[in-house]
N, C-alpha and C positions, 0 to 999 in steps of 0.2 A: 895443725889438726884442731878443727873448731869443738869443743863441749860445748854443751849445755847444763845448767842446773836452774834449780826456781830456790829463791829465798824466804825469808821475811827478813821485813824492813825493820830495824830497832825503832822505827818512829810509827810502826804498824800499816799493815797492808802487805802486797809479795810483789815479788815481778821474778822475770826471766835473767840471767848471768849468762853470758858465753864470755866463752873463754880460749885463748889461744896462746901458746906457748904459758908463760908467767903472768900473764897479765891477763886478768877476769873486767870485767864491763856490765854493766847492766843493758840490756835492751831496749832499747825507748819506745816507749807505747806496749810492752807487752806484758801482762799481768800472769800469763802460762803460756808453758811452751805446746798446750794443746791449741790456743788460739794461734800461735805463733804457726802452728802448721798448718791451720783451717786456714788462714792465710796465705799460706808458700802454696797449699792445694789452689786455691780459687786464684792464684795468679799466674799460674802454670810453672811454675819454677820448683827449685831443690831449699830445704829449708837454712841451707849456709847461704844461700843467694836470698832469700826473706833476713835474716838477720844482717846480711850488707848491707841490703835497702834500708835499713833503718839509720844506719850507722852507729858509730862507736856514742856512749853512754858513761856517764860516770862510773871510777874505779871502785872494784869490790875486794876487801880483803876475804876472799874466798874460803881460805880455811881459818879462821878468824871467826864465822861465820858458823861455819860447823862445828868449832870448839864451843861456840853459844849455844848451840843446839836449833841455828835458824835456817839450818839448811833441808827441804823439804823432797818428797820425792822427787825425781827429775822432771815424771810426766805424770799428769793424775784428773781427775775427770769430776766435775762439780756432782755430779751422782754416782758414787761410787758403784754403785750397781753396771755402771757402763763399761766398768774396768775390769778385764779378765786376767784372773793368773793360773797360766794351764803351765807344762812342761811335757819334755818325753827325755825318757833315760837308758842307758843300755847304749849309749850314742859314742862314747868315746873309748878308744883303745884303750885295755887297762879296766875298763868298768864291768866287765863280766868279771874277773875271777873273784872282788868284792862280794857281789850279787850271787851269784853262784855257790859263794860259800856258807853264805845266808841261809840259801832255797835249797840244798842239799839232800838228794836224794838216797835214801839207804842203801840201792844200790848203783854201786858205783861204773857201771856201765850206763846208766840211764843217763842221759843229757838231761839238765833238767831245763825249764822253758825256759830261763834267764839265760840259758847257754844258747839256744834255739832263739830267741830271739837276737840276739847279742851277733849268731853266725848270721842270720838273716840281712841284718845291718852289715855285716862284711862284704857278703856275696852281693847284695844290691843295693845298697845302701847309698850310692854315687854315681850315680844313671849318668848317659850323657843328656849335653843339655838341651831342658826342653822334653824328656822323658821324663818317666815318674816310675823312680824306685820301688825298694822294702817299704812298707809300714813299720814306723818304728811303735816302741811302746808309749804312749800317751796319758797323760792324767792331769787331773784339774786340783787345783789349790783353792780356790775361792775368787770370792769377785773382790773389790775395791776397798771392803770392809776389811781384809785381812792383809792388807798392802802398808805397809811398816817402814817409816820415814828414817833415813839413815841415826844411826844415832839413838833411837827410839828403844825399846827392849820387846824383843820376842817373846811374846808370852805362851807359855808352855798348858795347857789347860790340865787340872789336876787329875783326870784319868788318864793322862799320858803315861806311855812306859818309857818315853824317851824322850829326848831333847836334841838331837844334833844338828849340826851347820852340814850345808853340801854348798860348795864356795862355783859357780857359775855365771857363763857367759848370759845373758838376760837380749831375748831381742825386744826392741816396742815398736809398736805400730797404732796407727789412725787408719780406721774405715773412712774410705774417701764418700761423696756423696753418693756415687753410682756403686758404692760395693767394692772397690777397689780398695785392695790392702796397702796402704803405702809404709811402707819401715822408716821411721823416724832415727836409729839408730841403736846403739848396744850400749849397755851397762853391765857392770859390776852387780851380783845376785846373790843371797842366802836362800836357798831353798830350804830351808827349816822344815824338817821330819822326824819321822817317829820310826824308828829304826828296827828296836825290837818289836814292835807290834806288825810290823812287817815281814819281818824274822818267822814270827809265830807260824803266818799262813800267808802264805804268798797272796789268797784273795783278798786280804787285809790292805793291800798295797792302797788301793783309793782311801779307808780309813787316816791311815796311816800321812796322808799327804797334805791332809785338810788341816792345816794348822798354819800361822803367819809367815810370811815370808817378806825381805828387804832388798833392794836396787838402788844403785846409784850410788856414791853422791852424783855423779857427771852422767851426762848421756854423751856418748861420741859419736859424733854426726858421720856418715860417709863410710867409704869400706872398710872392712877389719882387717886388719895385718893375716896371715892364712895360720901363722904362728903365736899365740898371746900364750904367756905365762906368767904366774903370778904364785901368789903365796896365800895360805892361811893359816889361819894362830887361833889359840886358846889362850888368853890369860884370867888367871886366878889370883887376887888379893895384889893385881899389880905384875905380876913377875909370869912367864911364860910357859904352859905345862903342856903344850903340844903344838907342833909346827909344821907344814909340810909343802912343798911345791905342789904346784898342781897345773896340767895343761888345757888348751880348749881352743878355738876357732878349727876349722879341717882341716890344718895340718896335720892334727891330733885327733879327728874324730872320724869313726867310721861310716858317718852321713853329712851329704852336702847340707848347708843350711838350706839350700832352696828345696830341695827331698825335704824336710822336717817344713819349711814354711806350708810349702805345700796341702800335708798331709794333716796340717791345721787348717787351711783356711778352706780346705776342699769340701770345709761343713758349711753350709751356708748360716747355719745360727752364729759363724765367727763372722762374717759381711757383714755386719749391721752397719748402716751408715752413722757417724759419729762414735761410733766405739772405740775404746783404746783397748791393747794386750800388750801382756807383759809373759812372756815365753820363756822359759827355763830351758836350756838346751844340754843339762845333762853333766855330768864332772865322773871321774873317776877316783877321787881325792874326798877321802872319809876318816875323821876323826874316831868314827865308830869303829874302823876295821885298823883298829892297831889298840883298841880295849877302851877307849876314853870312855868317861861317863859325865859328860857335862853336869853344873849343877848351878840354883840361881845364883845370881850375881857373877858371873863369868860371862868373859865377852872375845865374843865371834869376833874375828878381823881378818878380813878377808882385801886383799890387793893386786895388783896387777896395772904397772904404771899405761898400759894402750888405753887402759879405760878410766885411766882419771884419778881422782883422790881416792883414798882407800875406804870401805865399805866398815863400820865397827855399828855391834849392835849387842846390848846387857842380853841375859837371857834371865828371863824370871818367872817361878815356876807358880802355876796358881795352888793354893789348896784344894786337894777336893771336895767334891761335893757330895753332901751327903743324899741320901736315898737317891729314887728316879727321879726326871723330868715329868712335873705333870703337862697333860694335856687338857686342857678343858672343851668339853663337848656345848653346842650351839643349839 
């Protein structure tokens, strides 16, 4: 199974790492695995057949690398503006009765929408192929600016009510030139949110979701196993204060990934030639819903051996600020 990841050099500069079984490589001639794919696109091949062609490159001590703090996102875009981090949630079995308990309706007859959408995704959530299911639920995280290099710390803005990790499958893609989404492959993902402020009013939810997020260390090239499971942690001052499994690809989710690709790219402001995204597909596996209350200096560790080295990232919280934002008038 080939990875990917991008470096920096201790002698300065980055390039591309793949890696296979134990042994990591660099790529020769590639400085990003975004050029790497504008490549494998304009020669009509798959991007494990663009890294063949290159051939094997000198040895990387890969997590060596990461413990220096020089391992950088996997894929990422000289204008961050180009970089989109959307997701959609309510996707995996198990992930309504979190949400639902959240969204709670006073009377207990009512479904509330997280439930409604949650069955919506059961009932058509997995078309056959070639059809086009449920819409699931959708939301945007930000663009490239808010994309958080493994290892890096989360930062928490000081009007937050909250802080928590959601530990997920991550797809990335490149807008081919004619509009064409090509899937470069899956990573390891913190979708970092705000949990109580979500809690408050369900319309809060997009609030709520606008805060940093992290993928990678690895990209893993090629199909996903239909089963991944992995683990994520909290630890505090060193030692472990919350742990939990958690599942993901569709064997475990109530929607195909190609229903969810779909239903993003079905917008044509996702086409943009040259674009990258970075897709969140959703976890049922919350820190939040078993009482935890993160706080700075605690770190997210999130793993799952199908995708590679394990995801860790500080969490640190800003102070706030005081008064409004001004605005200045022209």
């Amino acid at each position: 199974m080939l990875h990917l990841s991008q470096i920096r050099l201790p002698q300065g500069g980055r390039t591309v790492v793949a890696r296979q079984g134990d042994v990591a490589r660099i790529v020769p001639g590639a400085m990003s695995v975004l050029e790497l794919a504008q490549a494998a696109i304009a020669a009509g091949h798959g991007l494990a057949d663009e890294v063949s062609a290159r051939g094997p490159g000198e040895a990387v001590d890969l997590s060596a690398a990461l413990a220096d703090g020089r391992v950088l996102l996997p894929v990422d875009h000289p204008d961050p503006a180009h970089l989109h981090l959307t997701g959609t949630g309510l996707t995996h079995l198990g992930s309504a009765s979190t949400r639902d308990a959240m969204h709670a309706k006073a009377d207990p007859e009512t479904m509330t929408d997280s439930m409604k959408m949650f069955r919506m995704g059961l009932e058509g959530g997995r078309p056959a192929a070639g059809a086009v299911g449920a819409q699931p639920e959708w939301f945007y995280k930000g663009n490239g600016h808010v994309a958080v290099a493994p290892g890096a710390p989360l930062v928490s803005p000081g009007f937050a009510l909250d802080a928590g990790e959601e530990p997920e499958l991550v797809g990335l893609y490149l807008i081919g030139p004619d509009g064409t989404p090509f899937r470069l492959g899956f990573a390891l993902g913190n979708e970092f949110s705000d949990h109580v402020t979500e809690r408050g009013n369900y319309l809060w939810l997009a609030h709520s979701k606008l805060r940093p997020a992290s993928y990678g260390p690895e990209l893993r090239v090629g199909p996903l196993p239909a089963d991944v499971r992995g683990t994520s942690r909290i630890c505090r001052d060193g030692a472990v204060i919350w742990e939990k499994p958690f599942l993901s690809a569709e064997a475990n989710m109530s929607h195909t990934l190609a229903n969810l690709e779909h239903h993003h790219f079905k917008y044509a402001l996702f086409r943009q030639p040259g674009d990258l995204h970075a897709h969140y597909f959703g976890t049922a596996t919350l820190s939040f819903a078993d009482g935890i209350t993160p706080r700075s200096g605690d770190v997210f560790e999130i793993e799952a051996p199908d995708l590679g080295l394990p995801l860790r990232n500080p969490l640190q919280v800003e102070p706030a600020r005081p008064g409004i934002i001004p605005v200045t008038a022209l």
